[in-house]
N, C-alpha and C positions, 0 to 999 in steps of 0.2 A: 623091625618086627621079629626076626628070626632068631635076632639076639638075646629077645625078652627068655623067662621059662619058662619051660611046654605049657606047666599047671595053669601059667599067668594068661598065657594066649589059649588054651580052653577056657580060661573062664571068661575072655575078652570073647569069644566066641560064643559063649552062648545066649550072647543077647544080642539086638537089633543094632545098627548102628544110629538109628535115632536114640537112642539112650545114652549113647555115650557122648552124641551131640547136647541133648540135655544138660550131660553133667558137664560138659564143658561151662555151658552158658549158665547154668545155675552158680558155680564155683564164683565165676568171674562178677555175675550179678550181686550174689547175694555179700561179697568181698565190698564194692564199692557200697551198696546201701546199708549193707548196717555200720558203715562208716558214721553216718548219718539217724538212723532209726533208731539208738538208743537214746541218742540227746533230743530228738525233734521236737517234743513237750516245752524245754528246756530250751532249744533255739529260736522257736516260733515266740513264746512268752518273754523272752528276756530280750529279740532282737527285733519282735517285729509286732507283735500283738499288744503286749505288755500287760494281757490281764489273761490269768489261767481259764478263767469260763469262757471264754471264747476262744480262746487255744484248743479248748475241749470240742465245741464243736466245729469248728475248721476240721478236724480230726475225726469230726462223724460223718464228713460231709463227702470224703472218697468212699467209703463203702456203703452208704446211701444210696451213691451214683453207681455204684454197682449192684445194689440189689433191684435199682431201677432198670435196669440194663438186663438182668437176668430176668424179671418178668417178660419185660416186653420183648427183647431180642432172645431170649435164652436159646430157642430153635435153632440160632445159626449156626451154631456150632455143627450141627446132625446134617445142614443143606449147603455146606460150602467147605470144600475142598480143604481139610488138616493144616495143610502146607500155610496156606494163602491168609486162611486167619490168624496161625501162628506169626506169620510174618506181619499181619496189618497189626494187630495187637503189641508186638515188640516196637515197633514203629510209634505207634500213638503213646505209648510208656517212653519212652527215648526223649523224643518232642516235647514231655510235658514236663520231664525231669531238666531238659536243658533250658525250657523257660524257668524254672522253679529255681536253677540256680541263678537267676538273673531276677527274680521279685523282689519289690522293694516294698510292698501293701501288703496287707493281710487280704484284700479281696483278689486283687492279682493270682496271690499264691491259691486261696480257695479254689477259682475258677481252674488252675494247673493240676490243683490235688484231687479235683475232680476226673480232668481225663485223663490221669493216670489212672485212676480207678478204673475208666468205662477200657481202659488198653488191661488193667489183670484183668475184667472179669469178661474179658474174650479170651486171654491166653489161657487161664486156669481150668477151665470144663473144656477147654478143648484141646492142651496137652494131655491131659490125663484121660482121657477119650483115644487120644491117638496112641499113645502107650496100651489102652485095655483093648485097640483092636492089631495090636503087635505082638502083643506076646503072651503068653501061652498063661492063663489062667492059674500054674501051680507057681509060676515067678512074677506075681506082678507084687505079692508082697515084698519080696527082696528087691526089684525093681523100683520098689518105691522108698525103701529103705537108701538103696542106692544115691537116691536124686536126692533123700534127705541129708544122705552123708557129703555130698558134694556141696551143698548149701552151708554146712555145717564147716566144712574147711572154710570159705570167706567170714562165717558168722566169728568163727574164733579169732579171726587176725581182724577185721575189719572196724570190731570196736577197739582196740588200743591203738591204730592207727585215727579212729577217730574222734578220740582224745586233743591227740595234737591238734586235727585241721578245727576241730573245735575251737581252742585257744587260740588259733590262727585265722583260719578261715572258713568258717561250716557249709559256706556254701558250694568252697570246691567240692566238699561230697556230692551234691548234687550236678555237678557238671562229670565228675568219673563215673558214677551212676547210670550218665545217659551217652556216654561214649560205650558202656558194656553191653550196653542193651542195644546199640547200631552193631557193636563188634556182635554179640548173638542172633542178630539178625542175617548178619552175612551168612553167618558158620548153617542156621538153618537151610537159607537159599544154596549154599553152595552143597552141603553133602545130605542134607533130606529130601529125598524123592518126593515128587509131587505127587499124591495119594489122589485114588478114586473116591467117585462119594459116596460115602456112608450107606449100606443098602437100606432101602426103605423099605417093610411091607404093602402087600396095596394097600393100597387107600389110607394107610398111614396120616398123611398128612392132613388127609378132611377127618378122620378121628381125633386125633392129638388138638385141632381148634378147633372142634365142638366142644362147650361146655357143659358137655353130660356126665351122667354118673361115669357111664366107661372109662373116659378119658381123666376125671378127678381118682377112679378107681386106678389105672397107669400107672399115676404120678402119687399114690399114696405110701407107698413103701419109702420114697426118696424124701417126702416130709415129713414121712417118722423118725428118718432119720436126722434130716437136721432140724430138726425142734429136740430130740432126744441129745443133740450137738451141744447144744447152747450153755450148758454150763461150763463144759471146756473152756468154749471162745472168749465164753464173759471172764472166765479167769485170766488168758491171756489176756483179752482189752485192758485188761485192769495191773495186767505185771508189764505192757506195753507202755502204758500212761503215768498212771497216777503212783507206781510204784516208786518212778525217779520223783514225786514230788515226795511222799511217804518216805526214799529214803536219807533227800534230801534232810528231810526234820529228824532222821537217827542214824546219822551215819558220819561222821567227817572225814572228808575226801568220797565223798560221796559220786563226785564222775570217775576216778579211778575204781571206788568198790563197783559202778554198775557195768563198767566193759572191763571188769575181771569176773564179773557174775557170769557175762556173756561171754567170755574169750573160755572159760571152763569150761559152759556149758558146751559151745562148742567142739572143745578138743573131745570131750566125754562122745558127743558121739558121733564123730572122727570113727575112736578108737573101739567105739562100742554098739552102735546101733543096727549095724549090717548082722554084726555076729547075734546080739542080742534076737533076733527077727530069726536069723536061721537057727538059733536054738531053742524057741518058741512055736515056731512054724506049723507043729503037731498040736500043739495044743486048744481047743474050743476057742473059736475066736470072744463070744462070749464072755469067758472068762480075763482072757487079756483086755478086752476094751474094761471090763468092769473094775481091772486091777489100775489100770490108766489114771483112772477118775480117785480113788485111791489114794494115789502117788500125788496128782497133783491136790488132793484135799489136806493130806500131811505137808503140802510144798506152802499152799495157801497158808496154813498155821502160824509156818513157821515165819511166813513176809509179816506177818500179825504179831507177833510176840519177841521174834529174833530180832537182838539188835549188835548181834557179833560179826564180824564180817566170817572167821575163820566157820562158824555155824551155818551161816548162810550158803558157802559155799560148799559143804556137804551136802544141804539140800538140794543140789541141781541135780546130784545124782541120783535121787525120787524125781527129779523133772525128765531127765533123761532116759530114766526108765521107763517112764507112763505115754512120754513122747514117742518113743522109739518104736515099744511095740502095741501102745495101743491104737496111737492116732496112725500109723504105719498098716493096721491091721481092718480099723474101719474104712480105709481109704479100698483095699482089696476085697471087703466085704460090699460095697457099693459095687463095684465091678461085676459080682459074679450074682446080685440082683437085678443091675440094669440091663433093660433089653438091650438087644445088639443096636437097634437102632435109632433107641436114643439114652445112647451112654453121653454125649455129651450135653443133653439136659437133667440127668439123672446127675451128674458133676456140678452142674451149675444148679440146681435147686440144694443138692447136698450141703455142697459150699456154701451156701445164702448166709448157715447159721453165725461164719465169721462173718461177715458184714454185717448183721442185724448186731451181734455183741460190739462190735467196735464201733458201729453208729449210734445206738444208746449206752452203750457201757463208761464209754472213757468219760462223759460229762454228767451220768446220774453218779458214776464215781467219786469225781471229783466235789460234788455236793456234799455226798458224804463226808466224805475225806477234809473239804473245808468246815465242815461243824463239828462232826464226829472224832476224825483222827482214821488213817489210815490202819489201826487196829480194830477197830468196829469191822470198818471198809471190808477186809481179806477176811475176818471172823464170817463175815455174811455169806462172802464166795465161799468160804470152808463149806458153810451148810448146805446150798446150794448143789455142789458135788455129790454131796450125801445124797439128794433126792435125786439127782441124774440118775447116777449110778444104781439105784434100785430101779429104776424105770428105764431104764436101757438093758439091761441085765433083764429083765423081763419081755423085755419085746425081742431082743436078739435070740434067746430060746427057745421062743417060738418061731420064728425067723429061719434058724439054724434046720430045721428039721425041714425047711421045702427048698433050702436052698446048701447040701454039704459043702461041708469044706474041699474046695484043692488042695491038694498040696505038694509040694515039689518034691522031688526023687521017689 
């Protein structure tokens, strides 16, 4: 450590040491799964299902089970101890990745793709719960920037390595997947303090399950927010899915263009999204999230109309940009609206809006997509953006005025 310089070890200082665990385990995680998550459309349909409408929904059916999960458990997150959920959630994701790379059914895999599901949608509202009661409100945007850029080192390497096990074996990914997620298990247990619970106001808890206005009044600003989410998510469901079957039909070498789409994207923000956020930082967050939607409606376009690769792969850098600092900026913006004491359902209702986009999105897509043509399909998501984007950009400006911005130095 002493060898490092000084600059390097103040900067390493001024965060928690749970983030830096984080970005271990994100690096390592997200390295081995999208070894796998660029092709899974594509492995599931060609090695196990054999028919894409049902590919589709096997694929709606994890984040189903997690939007199921988030109604009725969402609480837990706020009534059990950071540490211990982090841990059981990495655990139940582990287990269902290491059966999954031993399924030989499409029901098999269903029922596995399911409790990975219900293992994120414990870790997700309540790492980012545990992050917003660590650190300091003016850095939780860069702190999230941070965990995105560590994700984004595995995302770049991890599809051109998953190329090969592709043409070899796809379902080693799924076994290095779940040996990451036991290894980020440890790394949790071993260097993250076991956290107190979560303060609760009184009587908190007989308010939050009463079904009164009150309590629907609570949780109103967290459903504006992820319904005002949803045309993001549905863009992603749809650049997650049906885009390798879309580029399939205009592309030749079409799994090399799609984990060089992905290995770009990633080095882009690598090299780009931390800075990106700290030179943004000042700015109306309003206006970045509205710029966001933006970026990915010119991205949408051009999945619709481009059929260059050398075009295509311009355009990640509008993906990069929109990612970097809008969805980086709404995530900090939840933060500093949800109560202290239930930041981890304000996470997990937030978050709901991916689950609902990738649980209807990827197989009303693919309908499309099979009559239509995957340029209908992205034209639609184009417009779709359009009306977000004015109706978020609306709500955040009024939003903005009861809740300022932090911001760091």
């Amino acid at each position: 450590m002493h060898l490092l310089p000084a600059s390097f070890r103040k900067f390493i200082a001024e965060y928690p040491a749970l983030l830096w665990v984080r970005l271990f385990g994100e690096t390592l995680t997200s390295l081995s799964s999208t070894m796998i998550a660029p092709f899974l459309v594509l492995y599931l349909s060609e090695n196990i299902s054999g028919s894409v409408t049902l590919t589709m929904l096997v694929i709606g059916l994890q984040p189903f089970s997690e939007i199921l999960l988030t109604l009725f458990a969402g609480g837990l997150t706020d009534r059990i101890r950071r540490k211990t959920m982090l841990l059981v959630a990495l655990l139940i994701q582990g287990f269902a990745m290491l059966g999954m790379a031993f399924a030989d059914s499409i029901a098999a895999f269903a029922v596995l793709y399911v409790l990975n599901g219900a293992g994120r949608s414990l870790f997700i509202p309540a790492s980012r719960a545990h992050l917003a009661d660590t650190i300091p409100p003016g850095q939780m945007a860069s702190a999230f920037a941070l965990l995105n850029t560590s994700s984004s080192i595995g995302a770049a390497i991890g599809p051109l390595l998953g190329v090969i096990l592709y043409k070899y074996d796809p379902a080693m990914a799924f076994l290095f997947t779940a040996i990451s997620l036991f290894v980020y298990a440890a790394a949790v247990l071993w260097k993250i303090p076991q956290t107190p619970l979560p303060e609760l106001a009184e009587g908190a808890h007989e308010k939050t399950r009463r079904f009164s206005k009150e309590a629907w009044k609570a949780y109103r600003p967290a459903l504006a927010i992820m319904t005002l989410s949803l045309p993001i998510s549905l863009f992603y469901a749809q650049t997650e899915t049906n885009l390798q079957l879309h580029m399939k039909n205009t592309l030749p070498d079409y799994l090399q263009a799609l984990a060089l789409l992905i290995a770009v994207k990633g080095i882009l923000l690598i090299l780009f999204e931390f800075l990106l956020v700290k030179w943004t930082q000042h700015m109306p967050a309003r206006w970045l999230i509205t710029a966001s939607y933006g970026c990915f409606f010119l991205v949408a376009l051009g999945y619709a109309y481009i059929d260059s690769l050398p075009l295509l792969l311009a355009m990640q850098v509008l993906l990069v940009i929109g990612e970097s600092v809008g969805l980086t900026q709404l995530l900090a913006f939840v933060t500093r609206i949800a109560p202290s004491s239930m930041r981890g359902r304000y996470f997990a209702i937030t978050g709901t809006h991916w689950d609902i986009s990738r649980m209807c999105g990827p197989y009303l897509g693919s309908l499309v997509l099979l009559h239509y043509g995957g340029t209908l399909l992205f034209t639609i998501v184009a417009g779709i953006l359009v009306i977000g984007a004015f109706a978020m950009h609306r709500y955040l400006t009024a939003k903005e005025k009861t809740f300022p911005l932090a911001q760091e130095g």
